[in-house]
C-alpha positions as CSV (number, residue, x, y, z in Angstrom):
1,X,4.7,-19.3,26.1
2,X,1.4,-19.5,27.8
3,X,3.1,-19.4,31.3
4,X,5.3,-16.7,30.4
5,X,2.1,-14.9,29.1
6,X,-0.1,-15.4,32.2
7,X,2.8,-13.8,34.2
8,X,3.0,-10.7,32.2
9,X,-0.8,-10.4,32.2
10,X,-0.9,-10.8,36.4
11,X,2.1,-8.2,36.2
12,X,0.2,-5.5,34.4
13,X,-2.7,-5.8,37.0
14,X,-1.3,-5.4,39.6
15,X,0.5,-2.4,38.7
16,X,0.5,1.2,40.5
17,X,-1.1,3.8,39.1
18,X,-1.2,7.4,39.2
19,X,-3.0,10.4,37.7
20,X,-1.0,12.2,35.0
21,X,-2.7,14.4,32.7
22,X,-6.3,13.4,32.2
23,X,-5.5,9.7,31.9
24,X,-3.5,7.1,34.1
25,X,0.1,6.5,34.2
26,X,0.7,2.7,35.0
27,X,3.9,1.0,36.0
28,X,4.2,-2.5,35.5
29,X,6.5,-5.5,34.9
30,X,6.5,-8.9,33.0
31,X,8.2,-12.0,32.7
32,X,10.6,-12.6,29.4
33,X,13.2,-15.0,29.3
34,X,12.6,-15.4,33.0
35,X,13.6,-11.7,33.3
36,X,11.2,-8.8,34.7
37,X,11.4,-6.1,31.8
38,X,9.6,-2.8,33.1
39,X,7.3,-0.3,31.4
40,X,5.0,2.7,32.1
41,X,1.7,2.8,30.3
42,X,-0.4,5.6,29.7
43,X,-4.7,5.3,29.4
44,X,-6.4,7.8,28.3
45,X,-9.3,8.8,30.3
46,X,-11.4,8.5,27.1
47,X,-10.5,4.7,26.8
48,X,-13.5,3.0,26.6
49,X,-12.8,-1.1,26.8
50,X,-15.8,-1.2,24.1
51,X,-13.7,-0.1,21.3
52,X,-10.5,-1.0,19.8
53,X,-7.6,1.9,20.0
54,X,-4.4,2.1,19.0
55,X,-1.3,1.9,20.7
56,X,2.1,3.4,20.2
57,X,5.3,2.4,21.6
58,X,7.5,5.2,22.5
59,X,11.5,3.9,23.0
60,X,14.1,5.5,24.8
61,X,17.4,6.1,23.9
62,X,21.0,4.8,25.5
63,X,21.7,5.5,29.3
64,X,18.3,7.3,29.6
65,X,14.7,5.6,30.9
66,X,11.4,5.3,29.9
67,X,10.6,8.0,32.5
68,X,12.4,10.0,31.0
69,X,11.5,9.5,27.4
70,X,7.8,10.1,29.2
71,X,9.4,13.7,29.8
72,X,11.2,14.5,26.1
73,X,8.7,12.4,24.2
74,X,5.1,13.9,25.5
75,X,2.8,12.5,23.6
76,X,0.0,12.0,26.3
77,X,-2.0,15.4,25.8
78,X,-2.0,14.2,22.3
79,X,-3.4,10.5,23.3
80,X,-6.0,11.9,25.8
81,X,-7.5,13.9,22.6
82,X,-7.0,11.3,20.0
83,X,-7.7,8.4,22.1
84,X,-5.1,5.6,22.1
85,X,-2.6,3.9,24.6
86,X,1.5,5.1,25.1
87,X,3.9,2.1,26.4
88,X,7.4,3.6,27.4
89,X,9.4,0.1,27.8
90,X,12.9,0.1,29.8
91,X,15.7,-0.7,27.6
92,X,19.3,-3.0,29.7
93,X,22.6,-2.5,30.5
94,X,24.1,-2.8,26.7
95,X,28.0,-4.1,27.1
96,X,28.5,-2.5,23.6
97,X,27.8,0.9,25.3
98,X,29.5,0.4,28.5
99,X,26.7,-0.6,30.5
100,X,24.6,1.6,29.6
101,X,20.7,1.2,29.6
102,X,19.7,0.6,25.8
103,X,18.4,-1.8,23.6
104,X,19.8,-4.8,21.4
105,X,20.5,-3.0,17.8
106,X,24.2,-4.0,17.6
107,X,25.6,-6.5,15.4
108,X,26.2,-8.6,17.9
109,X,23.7,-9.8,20.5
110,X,23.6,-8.2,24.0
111,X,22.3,-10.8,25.9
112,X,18.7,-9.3,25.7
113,X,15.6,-10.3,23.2
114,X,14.5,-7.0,22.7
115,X,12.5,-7.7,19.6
116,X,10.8,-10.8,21.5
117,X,10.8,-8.7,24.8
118,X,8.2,-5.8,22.7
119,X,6.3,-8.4,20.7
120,X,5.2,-10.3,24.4
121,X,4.9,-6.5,25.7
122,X,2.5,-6.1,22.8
123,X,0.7,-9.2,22.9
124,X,0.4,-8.6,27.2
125,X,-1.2,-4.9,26.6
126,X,-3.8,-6.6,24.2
127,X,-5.0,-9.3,26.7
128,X,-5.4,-6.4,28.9
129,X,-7.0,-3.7,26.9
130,X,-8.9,-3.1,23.9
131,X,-5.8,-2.8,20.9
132,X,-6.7,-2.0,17.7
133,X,-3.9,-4.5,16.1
134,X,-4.3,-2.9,12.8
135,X,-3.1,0.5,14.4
136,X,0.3,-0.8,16.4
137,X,3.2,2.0,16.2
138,X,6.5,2.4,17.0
139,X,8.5,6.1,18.0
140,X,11.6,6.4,19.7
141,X,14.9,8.7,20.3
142,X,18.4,8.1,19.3
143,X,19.0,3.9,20.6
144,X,15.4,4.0,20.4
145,X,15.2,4.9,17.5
146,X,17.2,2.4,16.1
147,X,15.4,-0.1,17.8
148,X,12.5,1.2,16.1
149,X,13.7,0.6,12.7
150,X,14.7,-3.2,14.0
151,X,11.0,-3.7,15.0
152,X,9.8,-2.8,11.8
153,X,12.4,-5.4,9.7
154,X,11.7,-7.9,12.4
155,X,8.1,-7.6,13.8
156,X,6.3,-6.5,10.7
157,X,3.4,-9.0,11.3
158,X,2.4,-6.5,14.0
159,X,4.4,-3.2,13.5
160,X,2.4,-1.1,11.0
161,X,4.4,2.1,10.9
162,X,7.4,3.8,12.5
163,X,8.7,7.3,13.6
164,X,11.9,7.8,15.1
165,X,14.0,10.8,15.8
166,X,17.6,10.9,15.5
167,X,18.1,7.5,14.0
168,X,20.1,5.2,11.9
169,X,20.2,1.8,10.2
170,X,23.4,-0.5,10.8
171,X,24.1,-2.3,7.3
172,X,22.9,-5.7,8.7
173,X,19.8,-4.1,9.7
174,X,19.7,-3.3,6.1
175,X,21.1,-6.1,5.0
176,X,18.5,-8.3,7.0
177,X,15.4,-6.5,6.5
178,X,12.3,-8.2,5.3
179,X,9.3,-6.6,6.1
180,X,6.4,-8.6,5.0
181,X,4.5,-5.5,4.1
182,X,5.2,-1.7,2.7
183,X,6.2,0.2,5.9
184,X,5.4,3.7,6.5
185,X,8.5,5.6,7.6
186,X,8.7,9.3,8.9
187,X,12.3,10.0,9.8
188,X,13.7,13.5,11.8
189,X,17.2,13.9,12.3
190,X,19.3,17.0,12.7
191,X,22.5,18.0,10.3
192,X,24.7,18.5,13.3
193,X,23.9,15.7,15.0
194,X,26.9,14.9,17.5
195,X,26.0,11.3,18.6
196,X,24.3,9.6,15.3
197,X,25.5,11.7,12.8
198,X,24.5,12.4,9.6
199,X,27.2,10.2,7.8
200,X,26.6,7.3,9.8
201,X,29.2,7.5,12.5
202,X,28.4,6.0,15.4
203,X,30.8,5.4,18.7
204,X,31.0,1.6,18.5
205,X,30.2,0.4,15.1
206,X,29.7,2.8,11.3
207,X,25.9,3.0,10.4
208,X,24.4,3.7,6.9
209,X,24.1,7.3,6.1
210,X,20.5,9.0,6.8
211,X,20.1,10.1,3.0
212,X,21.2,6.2,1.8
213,X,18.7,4.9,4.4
214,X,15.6,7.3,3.7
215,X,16.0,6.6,0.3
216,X,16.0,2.9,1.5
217,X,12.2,2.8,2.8
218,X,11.6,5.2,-0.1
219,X,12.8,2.4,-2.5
220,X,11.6,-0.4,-0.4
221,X,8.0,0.9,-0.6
222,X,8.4,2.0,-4.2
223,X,7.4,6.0,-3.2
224,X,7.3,7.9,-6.3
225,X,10.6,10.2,-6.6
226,X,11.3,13.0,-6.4
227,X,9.7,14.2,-3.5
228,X,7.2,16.7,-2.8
229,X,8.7,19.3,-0.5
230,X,7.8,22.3,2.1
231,X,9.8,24.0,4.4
232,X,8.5,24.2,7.6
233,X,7.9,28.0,8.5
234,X,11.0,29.4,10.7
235,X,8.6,30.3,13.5
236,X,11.5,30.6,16.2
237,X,15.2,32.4,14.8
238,X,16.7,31.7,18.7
239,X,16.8,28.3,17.9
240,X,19.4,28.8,15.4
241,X,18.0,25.7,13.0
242,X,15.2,25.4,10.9
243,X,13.4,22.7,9.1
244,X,13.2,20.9,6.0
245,X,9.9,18.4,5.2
246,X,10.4,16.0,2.5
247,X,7.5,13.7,1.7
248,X,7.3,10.2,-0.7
249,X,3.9,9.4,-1.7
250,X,2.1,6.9,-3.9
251,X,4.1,3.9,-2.6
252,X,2.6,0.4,-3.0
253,X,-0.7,-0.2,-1.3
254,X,-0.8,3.6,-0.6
255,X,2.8,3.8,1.4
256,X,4.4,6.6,2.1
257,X,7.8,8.4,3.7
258,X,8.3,11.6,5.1
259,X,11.4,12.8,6.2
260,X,12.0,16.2,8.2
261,X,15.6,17.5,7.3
262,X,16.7,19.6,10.5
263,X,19.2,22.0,9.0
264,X,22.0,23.0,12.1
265,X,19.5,20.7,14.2
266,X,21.3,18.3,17.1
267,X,20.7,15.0,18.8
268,X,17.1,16.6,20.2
269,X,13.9,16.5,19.9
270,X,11.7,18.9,17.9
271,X,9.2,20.8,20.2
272,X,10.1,19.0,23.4
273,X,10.7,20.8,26.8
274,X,13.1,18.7,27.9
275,X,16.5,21.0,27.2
276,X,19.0,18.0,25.8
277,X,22.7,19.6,25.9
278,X,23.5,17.3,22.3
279,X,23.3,20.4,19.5
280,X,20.2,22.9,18.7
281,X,16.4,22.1,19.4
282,X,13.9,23.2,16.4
283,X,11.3,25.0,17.9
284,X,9.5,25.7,14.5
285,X,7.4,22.4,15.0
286,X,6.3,19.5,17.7
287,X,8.0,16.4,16.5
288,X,5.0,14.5,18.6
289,X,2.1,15.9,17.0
290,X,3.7,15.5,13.5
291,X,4.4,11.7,14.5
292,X,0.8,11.0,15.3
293,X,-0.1,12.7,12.3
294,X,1.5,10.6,10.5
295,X,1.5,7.2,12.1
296,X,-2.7,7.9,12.8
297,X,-2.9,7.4,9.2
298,X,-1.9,3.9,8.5
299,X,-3.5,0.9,8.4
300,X,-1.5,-2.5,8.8
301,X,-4.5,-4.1,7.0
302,X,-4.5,-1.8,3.8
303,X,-0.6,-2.5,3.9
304,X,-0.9,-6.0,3.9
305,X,-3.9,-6.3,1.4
306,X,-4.9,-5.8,-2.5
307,X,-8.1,-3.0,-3.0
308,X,-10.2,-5.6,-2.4
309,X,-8.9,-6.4,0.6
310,X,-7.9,-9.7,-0.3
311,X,-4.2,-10.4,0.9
312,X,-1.7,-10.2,-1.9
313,X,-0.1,-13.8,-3.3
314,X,3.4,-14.1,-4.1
315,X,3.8,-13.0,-7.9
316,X,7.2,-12.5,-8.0
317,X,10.2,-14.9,-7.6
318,X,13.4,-14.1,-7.6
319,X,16.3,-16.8,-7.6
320,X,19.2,-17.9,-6.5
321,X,19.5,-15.7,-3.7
322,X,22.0,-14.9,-3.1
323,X,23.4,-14.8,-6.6
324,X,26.6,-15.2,-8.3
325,X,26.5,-14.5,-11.7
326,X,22.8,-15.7,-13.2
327,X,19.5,-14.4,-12.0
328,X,16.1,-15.8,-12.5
329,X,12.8,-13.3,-12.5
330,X,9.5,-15.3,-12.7
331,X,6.5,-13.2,-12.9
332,X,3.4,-14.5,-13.6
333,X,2.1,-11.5,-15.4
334,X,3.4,-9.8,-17.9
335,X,5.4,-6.7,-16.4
336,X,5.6,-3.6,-18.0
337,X,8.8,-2.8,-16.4
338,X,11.5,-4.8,-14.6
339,X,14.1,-2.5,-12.8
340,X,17.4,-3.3,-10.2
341,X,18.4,-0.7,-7.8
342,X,21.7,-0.7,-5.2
343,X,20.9,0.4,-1.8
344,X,21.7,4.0,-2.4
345,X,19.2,4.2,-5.0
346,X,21.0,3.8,-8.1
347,X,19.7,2.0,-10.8
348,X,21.7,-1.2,-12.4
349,X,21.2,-1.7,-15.6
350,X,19.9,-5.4,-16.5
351,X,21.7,-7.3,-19.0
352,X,19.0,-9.8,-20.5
353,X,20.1,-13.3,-21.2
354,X,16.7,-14.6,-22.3
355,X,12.9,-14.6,-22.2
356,X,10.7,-17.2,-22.2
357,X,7.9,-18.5,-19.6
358,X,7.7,-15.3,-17.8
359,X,10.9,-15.8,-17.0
360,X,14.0,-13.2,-17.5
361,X,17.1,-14.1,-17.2
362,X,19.7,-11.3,-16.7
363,X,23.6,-11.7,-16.1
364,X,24.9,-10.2,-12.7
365,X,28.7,-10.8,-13.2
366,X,29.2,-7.0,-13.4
367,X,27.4,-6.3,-10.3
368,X,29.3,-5.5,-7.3
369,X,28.9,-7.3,-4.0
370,X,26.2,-6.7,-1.9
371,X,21.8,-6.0,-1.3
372,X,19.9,-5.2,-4.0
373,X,15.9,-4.3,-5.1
374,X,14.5,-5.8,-7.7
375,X,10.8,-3.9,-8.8
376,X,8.6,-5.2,-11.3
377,X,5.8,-3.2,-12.2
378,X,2.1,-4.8,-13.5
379,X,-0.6,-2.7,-13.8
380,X,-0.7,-0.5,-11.5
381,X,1.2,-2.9,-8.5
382,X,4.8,-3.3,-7.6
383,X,6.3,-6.3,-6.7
384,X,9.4,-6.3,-5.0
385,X,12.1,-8.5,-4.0
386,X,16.0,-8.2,-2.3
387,X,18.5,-9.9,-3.2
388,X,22.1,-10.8,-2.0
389,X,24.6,-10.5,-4.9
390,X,27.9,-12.5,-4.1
391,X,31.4,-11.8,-3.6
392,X,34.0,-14.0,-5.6
């Protein structure tokens, strides 16, 4: 690990830079699983080594580059204002997309530690610059975006919030996913899109629908519902689309989700100048700026912490899991509400068994196979716990 480390740190110094914008574009390689994974990295002139700044990740999508999601993806005026540090990783050949350059969100493996891949990528930028690790984000297109969902079930313990475009969840991602804190989720996907559609259909493998897995994050990080919505002002009719901005608030230690609904919108990218040929390309608003504004706002350590900034303890447990056809819910306050919900948001009713020692026992046999929620609320906290429910 050490070895490995001290390789990627050597790589990133001896990098080639160039001037692009007002900061410096870096090109650079490191060392994971003995193979050199690329990147470009963006410093802001303002970077000053004295203080801590964040730093977003920024993923492209399948048979595209990081150079080019430098292109579609500009986020560096935006950095050189708001001071923090862009990493546009290279993806590998997938096998599931024919070769293609992409990143390992399938079912099964493509040969390539991705999530490990980021997380050393993270750790190498740190030893080499100031990072704020309570301000580490992820954003990415399409593939990326995906990928982006997988780092925030997977790397939680440095991911604090994510922001991709024109992505989906596959059901194991759902199934799988165990953040260990409430993750802030902004999600902007077109109607039309061709190539990860709305309904989950994807060309190798069906994903979860975009309003099952929005409501997901917005269950996950128990959001108040409904939403509070605006419609993005239809600034630009040639575009043929316009926008829809839904918004989740009050979630547990201050989460929230947004979601931007592009009505006739395509596999593109809001704002960008980069002309994708996949569908329409809103022009009513700058997906970038709207990401930063969103991800600039969280805090992995307000996340991951009570008020008083003292890390929450486990209340809740929830057991067996997975279940057949008894379930145990220990709580060691007294809730004032204890409710189930499927993934698509639909609340189960609880049969209660009994009641005694903080402990409610409720009968599942009805339940139908698969991942569920379970939220208990105290005070003014939610706890909340998945569960696997059995087949026969």
């Amino acid at each position: 690990m050490k070895k490995g480390l001290l390789i990627s740190i050597l790589g990133i110094m001896v990098a080639t830079g160039i001037r692009a914008q007002s900061g410096t574009q870096l090109t650079g390689a490191i060392m994971h699983d003995n193979i050199s994974r690329t990147f470009i990295v963006y410093i802001p002139a303002s970077y000053n080594p004295a203080k801590a700044v964040p730093l977003l990740l920024s993923l492209h999508g399948t048979g595209e580059d990081a150079a080019y999601q430098n292109s579609l993806a500009d986020f560096k005026p935006i950095a050189d204002t708001a001071n923090f540090i862009i990493v546009m990783p290279n993806g590998k050949p997938v096998p599931q997309m024919y070769g293609f350059q992409g990143w390992d969100i399938f079912p099964t493996s493509s040969g390539f530690d991705d999530v490990g891949f980021l997380s050393r990528l993270i750790d190498t930028l740190s030893a080499r610059y100031n990072i704020d690790a309570d301000r580490i984000y992820s954003t990415g297109h399409s593939a990326g975006a995906i990928m982006s969902y997988k780092l925030a079930c997977m790397l939680s313990s440095k991911m604090c919030a994510i922001a991709p475009v024109n992505g989906f969840m596959f059901p194991y991602m759902v199934n799988g996913c165990s953040p260990q804190h409430p993750t802030p989720v902004m999600e902007i996907h077109g109607t039309d899109d061709p190539v990860r559609t709305w309904e989950g259909v994807g060309p190798v493998t069906p994903a979860v629908n975009i309003d099952t897995m929005v409501n997901y994050w917005v269950k996950f990080n128990a959001c108040s519902i409904p939403s509070v919505y605006d419609s993005v002002p239809d600034i630009n009719k040639s575009d043929n689309c316009w926008a829809k901005h839904y918004t989740y608030r009050d979630g547990t230690s201050g989460s929230t989700v947004e979601f931007y609904k592009i009505m006739n919108g395509g596999h593109t990218w809001p704002g960008s100048v980069i002309n994708e040929p996949y569908g329409n390309i809103n022009r009513d608003f700058n997906a970038c700026k709207e990401i930063w504004r969103f991800l600039s706002a969280q805090r992995l350590s307000l996340l991951s912490a009570t008020r008083d900034g003292v890390r929450e303890k486990p209340m809740l447990k929830v057991y067996p899991n997975p279940v057949s056809d008894v379930l145990n819910i220990n709580i060691n306050e007294s809730p004032k509400q204890i409710t189930a919900y499927d993934l698509i948001g639909n609340e189960i009713p609880l049969v209660r068994m009994s009641l005694s020692n903080r402990t409610l026992v409720i009968n599942t046999s009805l339940w139908n196979p698969g991942v569920y929620i379970i939220k208990v609320f105290v005070g003014n906290k939610v706890y909340f716990s998945k569960i696997m429910k059995q087949g026969e």
